[in-house]
C-alpha positions as CSV (number, residue, x, y, z in Angstrom):
1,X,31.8,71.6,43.7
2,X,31.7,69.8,47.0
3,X,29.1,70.7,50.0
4,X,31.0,69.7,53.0
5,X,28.2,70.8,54.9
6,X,24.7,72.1,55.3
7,X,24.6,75.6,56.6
8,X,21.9,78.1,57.1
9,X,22.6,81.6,56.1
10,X,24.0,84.0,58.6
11,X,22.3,87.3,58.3
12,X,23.2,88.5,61.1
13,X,26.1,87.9,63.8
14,X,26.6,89.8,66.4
15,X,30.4,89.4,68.1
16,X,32.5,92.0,70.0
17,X,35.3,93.2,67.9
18,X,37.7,91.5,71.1
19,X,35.8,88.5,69.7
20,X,37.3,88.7,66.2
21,X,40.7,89.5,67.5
22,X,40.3,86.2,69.8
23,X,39.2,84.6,66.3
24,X,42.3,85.5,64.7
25,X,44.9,84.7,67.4
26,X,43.2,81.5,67.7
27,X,43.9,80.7,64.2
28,X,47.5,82.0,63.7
29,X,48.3,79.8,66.7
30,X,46.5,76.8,65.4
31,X,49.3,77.6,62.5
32,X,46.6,79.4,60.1
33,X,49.3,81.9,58.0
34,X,48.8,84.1,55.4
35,X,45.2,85.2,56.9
36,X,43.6,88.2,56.3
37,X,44.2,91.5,57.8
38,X,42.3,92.4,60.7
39,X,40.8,95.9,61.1
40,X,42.0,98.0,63.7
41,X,40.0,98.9,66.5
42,X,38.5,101.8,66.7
43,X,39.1,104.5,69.3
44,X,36.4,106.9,67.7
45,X,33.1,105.5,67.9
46,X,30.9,107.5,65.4
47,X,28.5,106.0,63.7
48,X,30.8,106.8,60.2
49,X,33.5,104.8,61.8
50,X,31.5,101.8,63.0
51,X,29.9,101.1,59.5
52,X,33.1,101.2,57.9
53,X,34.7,98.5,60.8
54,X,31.2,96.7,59.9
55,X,32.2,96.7,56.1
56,X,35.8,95.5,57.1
57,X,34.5,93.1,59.5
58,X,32.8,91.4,57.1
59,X,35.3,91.8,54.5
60,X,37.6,89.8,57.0
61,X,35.0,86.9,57.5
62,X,34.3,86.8,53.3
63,X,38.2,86.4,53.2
64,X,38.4,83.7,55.7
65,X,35.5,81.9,54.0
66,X,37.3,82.1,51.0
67,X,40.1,80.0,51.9
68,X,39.4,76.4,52.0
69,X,41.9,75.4,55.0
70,X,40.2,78.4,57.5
71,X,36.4,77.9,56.0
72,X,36.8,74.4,57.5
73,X,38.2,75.2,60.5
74,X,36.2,74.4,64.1
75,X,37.5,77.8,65.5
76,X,35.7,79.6,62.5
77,X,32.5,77.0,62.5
78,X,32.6,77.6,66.5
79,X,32.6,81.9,65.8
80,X,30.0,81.6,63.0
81,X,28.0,79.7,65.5
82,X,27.3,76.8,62.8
């Protein structure tokens, strides 16, 4: 396995969910395909609703990390703030 870079760990982030949807636009038109789904905003803001958009949320960012053509990307290295 190959470190492509150094990175300290992210334990927290703290983005606007208009900030993910910019995130993923930016990368379907930078001809990303085949990304992962990205959760629907919520309309209903209980505290039930914005856990599980976390969990999502982060599900979304392990996916995109998992892929070795968006982990690299500047747009994501930019959003993660690396």
């Amino acid at each position: 396995m190959q470190r492509i870079y150094d990175v300290k760990p992210i334990t927290d982030l703290e983005k606007r969910y208009s900030e993910f949807a910019k995130l993923h636009t930016d990368l379907q038109q930078q001809g990303y395909e085949d990304l992962p789904v990205l959760p629907p905003k919520l309309l209903l803001q209980s505290e039930r609703n914005v856990e599980t958009r976390r969990v999502l949320l982060e599900q979304y960012l392990r996916g995109l990390a998992a892929r070795k053509e968006t982990l690299n990307s500047q747009v994501l290295i930019d959003f993660l703030e690396l």
